[in-house]
N, C-alpha and C positions, 0 to 999 in steps of 0.2 A: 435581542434584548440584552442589555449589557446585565452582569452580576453586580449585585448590590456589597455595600462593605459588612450588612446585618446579616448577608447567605453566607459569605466566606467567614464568618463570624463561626456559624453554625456548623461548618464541616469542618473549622480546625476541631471546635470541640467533641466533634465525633469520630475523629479520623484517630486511626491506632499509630504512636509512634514505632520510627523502622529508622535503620541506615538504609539509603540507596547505594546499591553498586550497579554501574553503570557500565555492561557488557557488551564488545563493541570489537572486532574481525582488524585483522592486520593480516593480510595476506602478503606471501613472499613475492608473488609476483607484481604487485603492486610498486610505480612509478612513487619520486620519492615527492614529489606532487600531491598523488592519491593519500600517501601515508597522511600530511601535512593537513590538508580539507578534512580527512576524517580526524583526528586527532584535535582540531579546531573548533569541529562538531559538537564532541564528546567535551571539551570544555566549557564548548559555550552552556550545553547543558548543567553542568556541574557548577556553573556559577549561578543560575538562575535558580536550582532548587537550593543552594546554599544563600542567595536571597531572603529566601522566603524560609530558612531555617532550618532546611532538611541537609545533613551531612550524605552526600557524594561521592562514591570511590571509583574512582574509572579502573575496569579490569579488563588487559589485554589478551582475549584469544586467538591463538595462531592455530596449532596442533593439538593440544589438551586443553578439554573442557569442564575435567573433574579440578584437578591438579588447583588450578588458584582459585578455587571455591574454598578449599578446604580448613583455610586459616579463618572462613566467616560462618556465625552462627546463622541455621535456616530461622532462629524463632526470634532473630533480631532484625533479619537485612531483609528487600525486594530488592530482587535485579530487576533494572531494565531491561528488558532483551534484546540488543540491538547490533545480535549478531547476523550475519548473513550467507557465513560461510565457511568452510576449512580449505587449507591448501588442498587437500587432498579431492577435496568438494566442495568448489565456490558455490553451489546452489543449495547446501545443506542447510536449509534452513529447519526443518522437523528434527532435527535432530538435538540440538540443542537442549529445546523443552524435555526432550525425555531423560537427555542428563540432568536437569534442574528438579523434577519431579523426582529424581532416585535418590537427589541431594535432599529432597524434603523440602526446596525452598519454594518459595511463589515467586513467580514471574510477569510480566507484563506480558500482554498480547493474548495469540491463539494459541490453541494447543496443539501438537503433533499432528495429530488428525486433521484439523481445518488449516496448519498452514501446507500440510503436503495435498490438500483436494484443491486448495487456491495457488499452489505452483502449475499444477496440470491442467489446464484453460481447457483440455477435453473432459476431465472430471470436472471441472467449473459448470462449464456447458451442460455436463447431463444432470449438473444435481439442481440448478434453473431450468431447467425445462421440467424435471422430475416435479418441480413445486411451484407449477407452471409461472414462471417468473419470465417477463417477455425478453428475449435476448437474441441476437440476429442468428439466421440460420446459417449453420456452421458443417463443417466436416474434418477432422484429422486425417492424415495424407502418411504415411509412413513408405509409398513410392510416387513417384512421378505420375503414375496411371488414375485419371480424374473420375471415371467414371460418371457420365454427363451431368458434369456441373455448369448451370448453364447461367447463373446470377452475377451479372457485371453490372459498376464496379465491383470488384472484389479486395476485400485486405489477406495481403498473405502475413503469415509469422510464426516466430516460431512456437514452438506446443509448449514448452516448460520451459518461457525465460521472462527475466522481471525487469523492470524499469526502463521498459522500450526497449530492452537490447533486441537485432534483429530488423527494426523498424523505419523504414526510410520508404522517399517519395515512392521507387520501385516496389513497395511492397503492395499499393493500389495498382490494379490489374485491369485490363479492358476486356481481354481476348481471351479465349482458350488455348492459344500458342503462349501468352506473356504468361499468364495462370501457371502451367505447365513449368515453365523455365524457371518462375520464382519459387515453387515450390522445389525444385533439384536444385535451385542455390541452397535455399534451406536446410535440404538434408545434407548436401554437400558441408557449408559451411558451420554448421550448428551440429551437425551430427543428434539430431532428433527427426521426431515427425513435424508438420508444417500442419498450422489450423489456418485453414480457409473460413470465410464469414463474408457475408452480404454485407459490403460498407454502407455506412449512416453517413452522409456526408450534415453539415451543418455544424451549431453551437458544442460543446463537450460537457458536462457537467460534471464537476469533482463534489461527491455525496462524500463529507466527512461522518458519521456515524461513534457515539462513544457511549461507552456502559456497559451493566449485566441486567437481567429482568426485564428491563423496562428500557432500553437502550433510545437516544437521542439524536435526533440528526441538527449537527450543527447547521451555521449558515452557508448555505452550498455558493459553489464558484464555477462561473459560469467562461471558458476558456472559447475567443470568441478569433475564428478564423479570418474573418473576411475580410485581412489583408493581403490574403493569397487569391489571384483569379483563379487559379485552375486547382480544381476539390482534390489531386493528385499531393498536390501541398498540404491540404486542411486535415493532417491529424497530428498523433501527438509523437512522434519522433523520437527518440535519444537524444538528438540537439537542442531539440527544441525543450527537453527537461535539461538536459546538462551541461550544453554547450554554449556559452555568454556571447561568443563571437559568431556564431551563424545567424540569419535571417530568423531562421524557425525560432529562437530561443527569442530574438529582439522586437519581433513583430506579432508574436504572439500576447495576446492583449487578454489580462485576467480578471474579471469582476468578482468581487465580494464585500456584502452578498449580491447575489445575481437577481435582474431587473426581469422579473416573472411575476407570469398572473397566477394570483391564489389559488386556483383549479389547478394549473400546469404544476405548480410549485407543490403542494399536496399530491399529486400522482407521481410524481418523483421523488418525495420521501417515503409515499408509501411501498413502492418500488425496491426503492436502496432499504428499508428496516427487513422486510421481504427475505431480500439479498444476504441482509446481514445474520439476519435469521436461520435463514437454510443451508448456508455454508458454516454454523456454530461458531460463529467469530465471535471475542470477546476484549471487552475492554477498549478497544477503539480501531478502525478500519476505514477504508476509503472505498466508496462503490462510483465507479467511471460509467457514464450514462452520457446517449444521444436521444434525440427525438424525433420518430417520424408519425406524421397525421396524428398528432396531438398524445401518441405511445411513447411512454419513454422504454428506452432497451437497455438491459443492464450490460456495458461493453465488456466491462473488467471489473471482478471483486479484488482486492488488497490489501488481504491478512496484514497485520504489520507493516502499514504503508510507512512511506518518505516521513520522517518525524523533524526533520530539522526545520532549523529556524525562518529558512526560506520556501520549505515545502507546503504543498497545498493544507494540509492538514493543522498546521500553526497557523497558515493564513486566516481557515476559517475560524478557529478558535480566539485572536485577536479580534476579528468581526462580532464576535460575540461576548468580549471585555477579558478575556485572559491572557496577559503578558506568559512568555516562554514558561518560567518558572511554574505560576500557577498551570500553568496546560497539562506541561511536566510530572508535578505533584497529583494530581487529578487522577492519570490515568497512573500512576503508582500506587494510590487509595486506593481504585478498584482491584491491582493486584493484593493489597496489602489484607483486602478483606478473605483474601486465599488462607494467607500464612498460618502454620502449625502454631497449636498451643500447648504450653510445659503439661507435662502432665502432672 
């Protein structure tokens, strides 16, 4: 359902004015490529809440996270949150929020707590299972020794990494000798444990989800393989999210919204809210879903999913009449309803 001009009407006039600053990782070992794409990113956003009205400050962290806060008032600005990482710790993502919360500001996204149980896919796994959320059956591996795992296909990867890193055709398994092998590349090259999981071969579902209370599932995207013969191809890769020039990225074919029957389509939101639920995600998230004998399984939750302008999560919000800007501003209003007041 598209948004009317009489609803946008009604939340500017309830929405609390703020500056955005717009929080966003520059790591030293980053290609001067990476710099360039991120920094494009972080514009594009700044021009599209500056559209629609909202003043934008892009602040760069590398090393310190207090340090260029310090010149902005918490009872004026919302940060974006849309850091990922420090030199010191590219996977730091909890860490941020708990400097943002000492600073007294509000932020976008999860808090501490849900984005460190959504980095660790074995704490994902037990806290879906915990609130029986159907999700395939799985195991973390911190050696090579399987202990009779006998469910092939299998997907191997690795335990605490995000955005496909890790992820390629060899990570589907047939055998208990290939099993074995990918799981010691894993530890070998990852230097973590390795989660094993019963692969879902088929369709992919990307569950955009946004809100607090009452939270919403946008219109879902439906990531459709079956330009690959062999299901060894059919998942979701690292190239196939970030690489333009491989097969996986150009052949992969994305629907929104996705051509589903109203039953199917209702069990997989009810699924992803579930999801969203029980990992205490807030303000907006992506829940990754396959479907077997008419179950959806929840693959991957996504505190803080891809927010850019070509990521799944705009895609579904355009499906549903929000240009960048407004998407943008949306999930900054739910932060903004955080923000301290003078006393």
């Amino acid at each position: 359902m598209m948004i009317s001009t009489a609803e946008r009407t009604v939340r500017v006039k309830t929405e609390r004015k703020f500056q955005a600053l717009i929080l966003y990782s520059i790591l030293s070992d980053w290609t001067a490529d990476d710099t360039i794409v991120s920094q494009e990113a972080v514009d594009r956003m700044r021009r599209g809440l500056g559209a629609i009205g909202i003043q934008a400050t892009p602040v760069i962290i590398q090393l310190d996270i207090a340090g260029p806060l310090k010149q902005f008032d918490p009872h004026e600005c919302v940060i974006f949150n849309w850091c990922e990482g420090l030199d010191r710790d590219p996977n730091a993502y909890e860490i941020f929020p708990r400097v943002f919360e000492e600073l007294g500001f509000a932020y976008t996204g999860s808090d501490p707590w849900a984005l460190a149980a959504t980095q660790n896919k074995g704490s994902t796994k037990s806290l879906l299972l915990q609130y029986k959320i159907p999700t395939p059956v799985s195991k973390v591996y911190d050696r090579a020794v399987l202990n009779g795992w006998r469910r092939f296909p299998a997907l191997v990867k690795p335990a605490n990494q995000h955005c496909s890193f890790g992820i390629t055709r060899e990570s589907v398994v047939d055998s208990s000798q290939q099993l074995k092998e990918r799981v010691q590349y894993v530890l070998d090259t990852w230097k973590e444990p390795a989660l094993v999981e019963d692969f879902i071969d088929g369709i992919e579902y990307n569950v955009s989800v946004w809100g607090n209370g009452t939270p919403s599932v946008l219109p879902i995207g439906a990531i459709d393989y079956s330009a690959f013969p062999d299901y060894h191809d059919r998942l979701c890769t690292f190239d196939a999210k970030w690489n333009p020039d491989s097969d996986a990225y150009r052949l992969t074919g994305v629907q929104c919204p996705a051509a589903l029957e109203p039953a199917l389509k209702r069990r997989i939101e009810k699924v992803a809210l579930k999801a969203y639920t029980a990992l205490r995600l807030r303000d907006y998230a992506r829940i990754d879903i396959r479907v077997r004998n008419g179950v959806p399984y929840v693959l991957d939750v996504n505190a803080n999913p891809d927010i850019t302008m070509e990521g799944g999560f705009a895609r579904s919000a355009r499906a549903l009449g929000y240009d960048y800007g407004q998407m943008t501003s949306r999930i900054l209003n739910f932060a903004a309803e955080r923000m301290p007041v003078r006393a």
